[in-house]
N, C-alpha and C positions, 0 to 999 in steps of 0.2 A: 769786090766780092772776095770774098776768104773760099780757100780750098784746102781742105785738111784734109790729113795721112795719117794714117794708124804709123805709131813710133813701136817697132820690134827690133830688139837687139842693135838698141842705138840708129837705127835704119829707117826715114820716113818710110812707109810701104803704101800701095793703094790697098783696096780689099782686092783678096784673089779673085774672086770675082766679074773685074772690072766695073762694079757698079757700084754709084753715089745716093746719099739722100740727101733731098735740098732742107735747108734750115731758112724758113722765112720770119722778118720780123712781124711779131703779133700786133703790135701798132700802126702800120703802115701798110703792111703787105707785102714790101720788099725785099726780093732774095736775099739775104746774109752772106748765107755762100753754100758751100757743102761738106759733106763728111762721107767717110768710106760704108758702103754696107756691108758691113764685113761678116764672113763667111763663120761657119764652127771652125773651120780649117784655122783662119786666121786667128782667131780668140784662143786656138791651142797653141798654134806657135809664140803667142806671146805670152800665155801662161808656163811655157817650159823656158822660156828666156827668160821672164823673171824668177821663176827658181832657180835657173841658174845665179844669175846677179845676185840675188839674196845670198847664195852660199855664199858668192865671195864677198859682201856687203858686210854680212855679217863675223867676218874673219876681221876686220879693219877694228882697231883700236876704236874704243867710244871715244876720246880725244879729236881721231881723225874724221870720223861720220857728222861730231857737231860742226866740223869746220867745214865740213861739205854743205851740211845743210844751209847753216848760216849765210852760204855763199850764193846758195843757189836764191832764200828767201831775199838776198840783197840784191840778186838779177831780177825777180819781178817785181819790187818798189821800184827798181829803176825801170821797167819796160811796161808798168801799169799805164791803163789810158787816163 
């Protein structure tokens, strides 16, 4: 079973909250795993962290952001299932 975190300022988080929704497979029935319920609270903190990142994101040379990218789309070829 997978257990996922809201990702805020680089930081897995749970929902402030403390509560989960479960994600079941539609073919089986089978828990999957879960995900955070997350709160307005939490939807705001991560909407002011990425405007943060964006400002500095977009300060980086276009040079530097395609190599980001390109790096990061060759980390999920390599960890695809």
């Amino acid at each position: 079973m997978i257990a996922c975190s809201n990702l805020i300022n680089g930081a897995l988080t749970p929902s402030s909250s403390g509560k989960t929704i479960s994600v079941w497979n539609p073919t089986d029935g089978t828990l999957v795993g879960t995900v955070p319920d997350s709160t307005l609270e939490d939807v705001s903190t991560a909407l002011q962290s990425a405007e943060t990142a964006q400002r500095a994101w977009r300060r980086l040379p276009a040079e530097t952001r395609g190599t980001y990218l390109r790096e990061a789309a060759e980390l999920l070829v390599q960890h695809r299932e």
